[in-house]
VOMARPA-81067 format. One record per residue: residue number from 1; x, y, z of N, C-alpha, C, O in turn. Coordinates in pm, whole numbers. Example, Ala and Ser with C-alpha at 12.3 -4.5 7.8 and 13.67 -1.06 7.14 Angstrom:
2
  num    n.c1    n.c2    n.c3   ca.c1   ca.c2   ca.c3    c.c1    c.c2    c.c3    o.c1    o.c2    o.c3
    1    1319    -569     780    1230    -450     780    1320    -330     780    1424    -332     846
    2    1285    -225     708    1367    -106     714    1290       3     787    1341     114     804
// end
This chain:
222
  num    n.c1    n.c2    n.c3   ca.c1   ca.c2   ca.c3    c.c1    c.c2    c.c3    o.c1    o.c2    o.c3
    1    -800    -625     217    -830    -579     352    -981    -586     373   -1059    -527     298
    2   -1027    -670     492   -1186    -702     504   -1267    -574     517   -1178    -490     535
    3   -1352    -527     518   -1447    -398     542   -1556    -433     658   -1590    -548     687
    4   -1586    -357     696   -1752    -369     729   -1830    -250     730   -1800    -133     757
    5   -1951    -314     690   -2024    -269     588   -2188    -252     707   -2259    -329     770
    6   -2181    -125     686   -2352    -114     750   -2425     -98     680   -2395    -107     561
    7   -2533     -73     713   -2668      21     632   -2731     -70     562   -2832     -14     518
    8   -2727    -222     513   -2821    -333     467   -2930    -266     477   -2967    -205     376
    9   -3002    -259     587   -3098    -304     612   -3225    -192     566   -3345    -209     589
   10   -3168     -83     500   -3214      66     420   -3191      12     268   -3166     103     189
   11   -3195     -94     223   -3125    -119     120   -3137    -300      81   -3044    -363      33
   12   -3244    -347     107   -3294    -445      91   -3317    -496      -3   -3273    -606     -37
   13   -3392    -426     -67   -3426    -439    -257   -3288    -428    -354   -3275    -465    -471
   14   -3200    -370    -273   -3075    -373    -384   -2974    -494    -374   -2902    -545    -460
   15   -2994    -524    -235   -2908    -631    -192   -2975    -812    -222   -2928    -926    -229
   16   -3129    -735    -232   -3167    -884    -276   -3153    -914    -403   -3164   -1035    -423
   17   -3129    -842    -510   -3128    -816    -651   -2939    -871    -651   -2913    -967    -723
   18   -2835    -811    -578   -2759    -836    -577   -2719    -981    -540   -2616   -1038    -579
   19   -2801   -1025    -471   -2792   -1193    -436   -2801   -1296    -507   -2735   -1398    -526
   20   -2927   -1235    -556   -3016   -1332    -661   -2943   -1331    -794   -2954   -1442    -847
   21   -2864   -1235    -876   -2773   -1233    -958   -2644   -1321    -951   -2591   -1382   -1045
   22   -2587   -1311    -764   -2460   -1392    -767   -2498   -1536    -764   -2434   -1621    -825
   23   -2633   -1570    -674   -2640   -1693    -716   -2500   -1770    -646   -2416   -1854    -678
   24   -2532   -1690    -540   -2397   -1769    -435   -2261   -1767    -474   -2185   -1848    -421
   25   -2223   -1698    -548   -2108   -1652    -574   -2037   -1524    -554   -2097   -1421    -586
   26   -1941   -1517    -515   -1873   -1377    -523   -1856   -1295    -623   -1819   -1311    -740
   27   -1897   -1177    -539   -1894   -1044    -680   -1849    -960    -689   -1864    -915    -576
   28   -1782    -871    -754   -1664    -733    -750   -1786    -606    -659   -1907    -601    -679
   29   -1731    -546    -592   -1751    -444    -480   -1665    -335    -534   -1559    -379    -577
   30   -1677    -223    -543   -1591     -89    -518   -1674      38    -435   -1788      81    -415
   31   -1529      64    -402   -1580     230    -306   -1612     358    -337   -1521     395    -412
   32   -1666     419    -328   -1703     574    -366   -1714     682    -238   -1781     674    -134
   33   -1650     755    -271   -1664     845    -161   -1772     890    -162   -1860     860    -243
   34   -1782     980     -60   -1958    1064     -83   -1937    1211       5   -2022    1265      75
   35   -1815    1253     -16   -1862    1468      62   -1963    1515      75   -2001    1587     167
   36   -2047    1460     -62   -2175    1568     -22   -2276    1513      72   -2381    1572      99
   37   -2232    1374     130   -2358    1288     223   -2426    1405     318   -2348    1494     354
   38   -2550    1413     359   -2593    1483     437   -2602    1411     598   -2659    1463     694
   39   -2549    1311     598   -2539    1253     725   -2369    1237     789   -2343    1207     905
   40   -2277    1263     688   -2169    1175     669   -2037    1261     619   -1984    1198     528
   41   -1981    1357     641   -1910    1402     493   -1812    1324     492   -1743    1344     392
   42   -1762    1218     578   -1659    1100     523   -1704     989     480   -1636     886     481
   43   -1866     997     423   -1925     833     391   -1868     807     243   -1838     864     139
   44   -1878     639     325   -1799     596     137   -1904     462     133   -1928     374     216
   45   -1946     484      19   -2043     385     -11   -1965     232    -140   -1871     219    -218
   46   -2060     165     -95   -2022      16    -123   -2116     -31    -249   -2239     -41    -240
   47   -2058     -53    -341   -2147     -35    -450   -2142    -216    -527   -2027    -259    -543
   48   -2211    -272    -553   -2197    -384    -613   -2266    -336    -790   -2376    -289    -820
   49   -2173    -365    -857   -2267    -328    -992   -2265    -179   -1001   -2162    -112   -1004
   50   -2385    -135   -1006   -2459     -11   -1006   -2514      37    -943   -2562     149    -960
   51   -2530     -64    -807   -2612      30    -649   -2567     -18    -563   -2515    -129    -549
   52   -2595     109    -458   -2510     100    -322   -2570     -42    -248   -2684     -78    -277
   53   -2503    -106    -168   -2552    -205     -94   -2505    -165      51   -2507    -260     129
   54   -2462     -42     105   -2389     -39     187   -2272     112     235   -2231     180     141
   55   -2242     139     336   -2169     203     387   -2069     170     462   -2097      96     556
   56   -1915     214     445   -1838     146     543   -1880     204     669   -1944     308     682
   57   -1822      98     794   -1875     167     950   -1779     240     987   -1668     204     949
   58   -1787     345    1057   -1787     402    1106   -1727     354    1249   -1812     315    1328
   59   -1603     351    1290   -1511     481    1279   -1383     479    1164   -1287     551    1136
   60   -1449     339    1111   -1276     322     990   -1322     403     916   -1243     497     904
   61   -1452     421     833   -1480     505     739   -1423     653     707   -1423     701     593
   62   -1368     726     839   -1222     825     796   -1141     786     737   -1117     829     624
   63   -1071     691     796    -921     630     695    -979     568     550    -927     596     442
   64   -1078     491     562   -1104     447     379   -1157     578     316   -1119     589     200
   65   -1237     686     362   -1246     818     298   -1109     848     201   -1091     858      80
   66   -1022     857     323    -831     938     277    -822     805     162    -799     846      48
   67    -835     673     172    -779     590     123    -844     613     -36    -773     621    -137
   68    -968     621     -34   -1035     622    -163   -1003     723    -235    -946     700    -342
   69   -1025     826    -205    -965     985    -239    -818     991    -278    -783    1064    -371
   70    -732     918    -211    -591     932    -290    -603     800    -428    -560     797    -543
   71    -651     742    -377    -644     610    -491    -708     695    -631    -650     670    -737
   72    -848     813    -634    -898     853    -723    -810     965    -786    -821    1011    -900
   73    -707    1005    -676    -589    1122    -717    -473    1044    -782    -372    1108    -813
   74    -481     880    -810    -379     786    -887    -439     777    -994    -370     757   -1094
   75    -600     790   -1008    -656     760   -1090    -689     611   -1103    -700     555   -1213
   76    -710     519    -927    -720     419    -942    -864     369    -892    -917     468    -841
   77    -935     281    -886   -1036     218    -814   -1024     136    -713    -994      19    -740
   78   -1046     181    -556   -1044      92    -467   -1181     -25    -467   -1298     -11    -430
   79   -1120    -120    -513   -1232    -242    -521   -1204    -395    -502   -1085    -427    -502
   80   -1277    -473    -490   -1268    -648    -434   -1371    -719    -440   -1447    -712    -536
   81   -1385    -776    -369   -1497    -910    -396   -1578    -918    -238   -1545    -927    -120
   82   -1715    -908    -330   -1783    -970    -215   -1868   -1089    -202   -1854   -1183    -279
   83   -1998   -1088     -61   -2062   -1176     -82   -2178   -1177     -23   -2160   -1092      63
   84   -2298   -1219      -9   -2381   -1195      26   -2421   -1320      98   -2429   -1421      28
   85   -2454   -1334     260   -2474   -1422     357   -2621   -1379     433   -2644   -1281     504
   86   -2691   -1464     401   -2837   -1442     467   -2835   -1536     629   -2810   -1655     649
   87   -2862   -1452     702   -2883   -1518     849   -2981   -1652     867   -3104   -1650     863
   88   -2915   -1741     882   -3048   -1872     912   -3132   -1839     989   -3130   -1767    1089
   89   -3242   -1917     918   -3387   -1878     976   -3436   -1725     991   -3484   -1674    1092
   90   -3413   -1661     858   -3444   -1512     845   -3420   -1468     742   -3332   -1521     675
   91   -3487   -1364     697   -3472   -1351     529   -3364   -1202     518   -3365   -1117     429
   92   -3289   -1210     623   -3191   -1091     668   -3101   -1119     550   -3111   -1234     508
   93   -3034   -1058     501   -2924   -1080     398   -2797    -974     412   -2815    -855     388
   94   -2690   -1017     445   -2592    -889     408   -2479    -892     394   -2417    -990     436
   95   -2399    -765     317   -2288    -749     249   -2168    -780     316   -2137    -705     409
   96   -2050    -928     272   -1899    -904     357   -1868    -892     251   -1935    -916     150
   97   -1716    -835     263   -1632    -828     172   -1489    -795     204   -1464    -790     325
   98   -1425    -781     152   -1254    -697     109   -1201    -626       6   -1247    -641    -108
   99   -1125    -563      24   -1102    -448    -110    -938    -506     -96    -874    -519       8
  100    -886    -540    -261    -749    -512    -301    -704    -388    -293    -750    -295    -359
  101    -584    -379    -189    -537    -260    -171    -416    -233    -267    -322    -310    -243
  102    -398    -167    -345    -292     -99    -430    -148     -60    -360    -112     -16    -251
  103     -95     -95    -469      92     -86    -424      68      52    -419      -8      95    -505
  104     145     181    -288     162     312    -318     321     325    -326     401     257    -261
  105     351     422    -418     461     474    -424     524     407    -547     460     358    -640
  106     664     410    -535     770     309    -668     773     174    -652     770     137    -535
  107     780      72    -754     818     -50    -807     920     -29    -844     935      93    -843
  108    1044    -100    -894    1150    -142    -920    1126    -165   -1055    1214    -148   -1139
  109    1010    -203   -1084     979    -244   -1250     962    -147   -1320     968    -167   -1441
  110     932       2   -1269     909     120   -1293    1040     213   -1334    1058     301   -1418
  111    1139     139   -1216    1234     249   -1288    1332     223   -1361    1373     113   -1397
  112    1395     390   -1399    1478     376   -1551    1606     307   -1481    1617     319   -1359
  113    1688     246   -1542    1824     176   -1516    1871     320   -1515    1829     422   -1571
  114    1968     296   -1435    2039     399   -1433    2224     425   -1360    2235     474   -1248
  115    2319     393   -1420    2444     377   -1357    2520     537   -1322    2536     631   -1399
  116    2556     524   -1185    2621     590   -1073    2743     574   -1075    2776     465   -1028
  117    2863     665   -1124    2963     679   -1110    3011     652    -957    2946     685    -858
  118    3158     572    -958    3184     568    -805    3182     675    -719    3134     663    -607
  119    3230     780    -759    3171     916    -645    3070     914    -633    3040     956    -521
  120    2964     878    -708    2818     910    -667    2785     816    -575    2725     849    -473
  121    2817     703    -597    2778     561    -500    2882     607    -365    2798     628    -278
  122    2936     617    -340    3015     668    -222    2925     805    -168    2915     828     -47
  123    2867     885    -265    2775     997    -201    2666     931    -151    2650     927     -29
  124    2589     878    -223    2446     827    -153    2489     730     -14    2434     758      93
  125    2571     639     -18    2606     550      82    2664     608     235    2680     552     344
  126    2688     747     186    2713     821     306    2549     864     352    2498     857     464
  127    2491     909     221    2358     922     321    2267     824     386    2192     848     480
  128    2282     714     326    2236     610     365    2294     584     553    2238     582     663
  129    2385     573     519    2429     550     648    2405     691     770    2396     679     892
  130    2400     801     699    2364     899     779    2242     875     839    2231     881     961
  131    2152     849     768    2006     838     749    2003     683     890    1941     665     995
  132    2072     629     838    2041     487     949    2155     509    1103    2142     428    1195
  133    2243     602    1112    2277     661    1228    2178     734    1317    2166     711    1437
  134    2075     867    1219    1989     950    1321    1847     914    1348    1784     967    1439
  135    1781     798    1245    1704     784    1254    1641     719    1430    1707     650    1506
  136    1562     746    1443    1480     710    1559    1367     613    1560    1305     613    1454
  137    1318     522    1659    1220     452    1671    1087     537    1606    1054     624    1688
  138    1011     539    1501     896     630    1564     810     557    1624     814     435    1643
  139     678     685    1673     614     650    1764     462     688    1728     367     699    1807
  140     462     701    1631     338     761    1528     329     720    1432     434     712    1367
  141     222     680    1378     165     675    1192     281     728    1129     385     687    1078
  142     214     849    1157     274    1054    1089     405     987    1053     427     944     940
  143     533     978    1204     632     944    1207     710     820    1085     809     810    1013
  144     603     752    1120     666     603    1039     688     628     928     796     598     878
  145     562     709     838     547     728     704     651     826     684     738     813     598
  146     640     937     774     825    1045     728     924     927     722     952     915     603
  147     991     835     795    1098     790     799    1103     713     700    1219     693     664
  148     969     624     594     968     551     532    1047     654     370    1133     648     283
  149     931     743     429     979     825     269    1133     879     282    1197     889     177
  150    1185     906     381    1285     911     366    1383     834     314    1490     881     275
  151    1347     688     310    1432     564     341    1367     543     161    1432     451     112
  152    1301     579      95    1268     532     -58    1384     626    -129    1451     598    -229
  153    1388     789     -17    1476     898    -142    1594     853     -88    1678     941    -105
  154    1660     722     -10    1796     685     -29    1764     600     -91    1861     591    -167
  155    1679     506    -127    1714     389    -170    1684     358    -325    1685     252    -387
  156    1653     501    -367    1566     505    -542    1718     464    -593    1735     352    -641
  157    1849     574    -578    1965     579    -654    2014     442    -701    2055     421    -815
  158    2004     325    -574    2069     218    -544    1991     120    -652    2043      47    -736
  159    1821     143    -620    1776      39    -683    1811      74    -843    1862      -3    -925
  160    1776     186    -859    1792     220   -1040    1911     198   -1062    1922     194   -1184
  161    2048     175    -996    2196     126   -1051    2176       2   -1019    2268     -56   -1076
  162    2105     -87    -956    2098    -211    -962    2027    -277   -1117    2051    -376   -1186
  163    1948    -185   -1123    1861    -251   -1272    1952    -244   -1361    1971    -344   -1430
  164    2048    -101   -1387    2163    -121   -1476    2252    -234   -1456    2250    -308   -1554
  165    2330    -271   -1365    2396    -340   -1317    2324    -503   -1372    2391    -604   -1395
  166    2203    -494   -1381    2141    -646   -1408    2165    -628   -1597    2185    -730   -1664
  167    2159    -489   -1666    2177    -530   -1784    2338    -480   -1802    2378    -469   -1918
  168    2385    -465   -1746    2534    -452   -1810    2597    -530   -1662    2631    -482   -1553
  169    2595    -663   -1711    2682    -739   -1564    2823    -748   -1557    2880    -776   -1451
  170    2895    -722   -1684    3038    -743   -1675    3105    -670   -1606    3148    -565   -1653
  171    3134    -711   -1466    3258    -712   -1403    3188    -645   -1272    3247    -568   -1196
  172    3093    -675   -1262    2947    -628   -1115    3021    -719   -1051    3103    -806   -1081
  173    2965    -672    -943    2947    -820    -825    2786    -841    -821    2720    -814    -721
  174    2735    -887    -931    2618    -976    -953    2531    -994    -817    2415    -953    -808
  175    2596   -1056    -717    2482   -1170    -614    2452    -998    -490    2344    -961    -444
  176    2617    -918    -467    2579    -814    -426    2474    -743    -470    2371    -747    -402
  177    2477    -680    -568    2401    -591    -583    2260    -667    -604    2170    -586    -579
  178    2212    -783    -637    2115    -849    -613    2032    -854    -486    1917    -897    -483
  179    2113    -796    -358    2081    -822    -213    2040    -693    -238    1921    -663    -222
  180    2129    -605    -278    2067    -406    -247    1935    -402    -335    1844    -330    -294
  181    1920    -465    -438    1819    -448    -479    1662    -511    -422    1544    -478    -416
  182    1738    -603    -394    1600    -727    -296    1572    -589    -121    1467    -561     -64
  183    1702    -546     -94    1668    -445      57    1587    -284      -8    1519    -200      52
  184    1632    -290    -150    1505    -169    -175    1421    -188    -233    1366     -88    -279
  185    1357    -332    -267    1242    -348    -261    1207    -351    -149    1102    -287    -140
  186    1242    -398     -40    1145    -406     107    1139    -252     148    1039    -216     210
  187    1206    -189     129    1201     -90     169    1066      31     112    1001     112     177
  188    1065      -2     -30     935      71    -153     815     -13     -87     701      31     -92
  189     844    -128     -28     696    -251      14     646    -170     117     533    -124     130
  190     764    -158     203     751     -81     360     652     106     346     575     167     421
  191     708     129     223     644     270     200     486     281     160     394     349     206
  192     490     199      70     316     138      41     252      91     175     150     150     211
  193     302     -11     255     196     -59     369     229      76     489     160      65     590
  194     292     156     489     262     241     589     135     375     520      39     433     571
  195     188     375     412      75     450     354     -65     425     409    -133     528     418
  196    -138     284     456    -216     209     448    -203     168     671    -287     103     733
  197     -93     223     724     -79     213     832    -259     219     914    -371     257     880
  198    -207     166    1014    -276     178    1135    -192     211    1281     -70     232    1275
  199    -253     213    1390    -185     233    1500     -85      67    1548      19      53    1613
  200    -151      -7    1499     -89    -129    1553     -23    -177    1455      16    -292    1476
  201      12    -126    1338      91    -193    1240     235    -176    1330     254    -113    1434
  202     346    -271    1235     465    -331    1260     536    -283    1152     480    -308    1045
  203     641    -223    1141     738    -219    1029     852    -180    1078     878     -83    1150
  204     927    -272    1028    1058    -228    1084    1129    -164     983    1202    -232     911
  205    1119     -24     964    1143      74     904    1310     140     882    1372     187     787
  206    1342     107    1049    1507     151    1079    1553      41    1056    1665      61    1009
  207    1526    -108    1062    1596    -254    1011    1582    -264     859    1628    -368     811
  208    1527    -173     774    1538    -190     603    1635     -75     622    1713     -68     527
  209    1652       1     699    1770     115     656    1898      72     673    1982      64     583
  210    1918      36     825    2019     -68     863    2080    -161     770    2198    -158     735
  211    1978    -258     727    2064    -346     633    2078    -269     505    2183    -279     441
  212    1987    -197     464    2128    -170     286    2218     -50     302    2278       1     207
  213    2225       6     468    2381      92     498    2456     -23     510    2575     -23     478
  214    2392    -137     559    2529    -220     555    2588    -298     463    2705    -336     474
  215    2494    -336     339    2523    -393     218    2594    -280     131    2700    -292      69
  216    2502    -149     142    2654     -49      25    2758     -19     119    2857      24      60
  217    2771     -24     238    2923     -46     317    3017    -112     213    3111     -64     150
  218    2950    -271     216    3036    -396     182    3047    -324      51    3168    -313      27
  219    2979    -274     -39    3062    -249    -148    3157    -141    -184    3234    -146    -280
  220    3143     -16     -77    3226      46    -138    3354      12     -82    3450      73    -129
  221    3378     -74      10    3465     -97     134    3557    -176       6    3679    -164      14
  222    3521    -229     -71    3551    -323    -234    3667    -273    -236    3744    -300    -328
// end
């Protein structure tokens, strides 16, 4: 995700040091929050190496604040690559870049296999389908991200009996449960990029619920 980056121009000597090192190449960037800024208490500074080159602007700099701060509550580093572009005909120099944004929530690679007695698969598939009967358009961030998380605590049961199902295949329906597992991955994808939402993001949140009420339909209907 691209950034932009102010404050160069307080910060000259670090950014020229930073240049002259890449030698026209791209270089790893990470974020740091900063609470105690006395200008700022949501500034997050842009660090190449060992010194700041930079501040995100302001007004995203709230949301990468929340963003950095939970990533440090994963115990992860929000960071990427940058580069340093000097203005023709001027000895102006300054920081672009992008930060790799981190998967939030579950992977599929994460969880334990786990097989669901047919009452149980007939229990969740009722909620599933409950869940994709009341759900509503939302109309908010807030909103999207409730409905998403909702849509991971139906769809954990399914995916973890799918991983079983991939090591004990005798007498599965194989290509089925291959589809429920492929609709709760989109669904864990869908929970990470709303995490990461904006106002204009797109997710069709009630169409990943929709389709795997209708894929564990087809199976218990079996």
């Amino acid at each position: 995700m691209e950034i932009e980056i102010v404050g160069e121009s307080f910060r000259a000597a670090n950014i020229a040091a930073v240049a002259q090192a890449a030698d026209g190449k791209q270089f790893n960037i990470y974020l740091v929050p900063e609470p105690t800024n006395q200008y700022d208490k949501k500034a997050v500074a842009v660090y190449a190496a060992t010194v700041v080159v930079g501040y995100i602007a302001k007004p995203g700099n709230k949301k990468w604040f929340k963003w950095v701060n939970e990533a440090l509550e994963r115990k992860e580093l929000l960071w990427g690559m940058g580069s340093a572009v000097s203005r023709q005909g001027t000895d102006n120099t300054g920081i672009f870049g992008s930060i790799y944004m981190p998967k939030v929530g579950r992977e599929t690679e994460e969880l334990i296999p786990q097989q669901m007695t047919d009452a149980e698969i007939i229990k969740v598939t009722q909620k599933v389908i409950a869940l994709s009967n009341s759900c509503i358009e939302p109309e908010t961030v807030t909103q999207l991200r409730s409905l998403c998380k909702k849509a991971v605590a139906v769809a954990t049961p399914f995916a973890a009996h799918a991983k079983w199902v991939e090591e004990n295949p005798e007498g599965q329906d194989l290509d089925k449960w291959s589809e429920v597992m492929s609709a709760c991955d989109d669904i864990f994808d869908d929970f990470s990029d709303a995490a990461y939402a904006s106002d204009e993001v797109e997710i069709d949140a009630i169409g990943r619920i929709e389709a795997l009420a209708e894929l564990v339909s087809e199976l218990i209907a079996k």
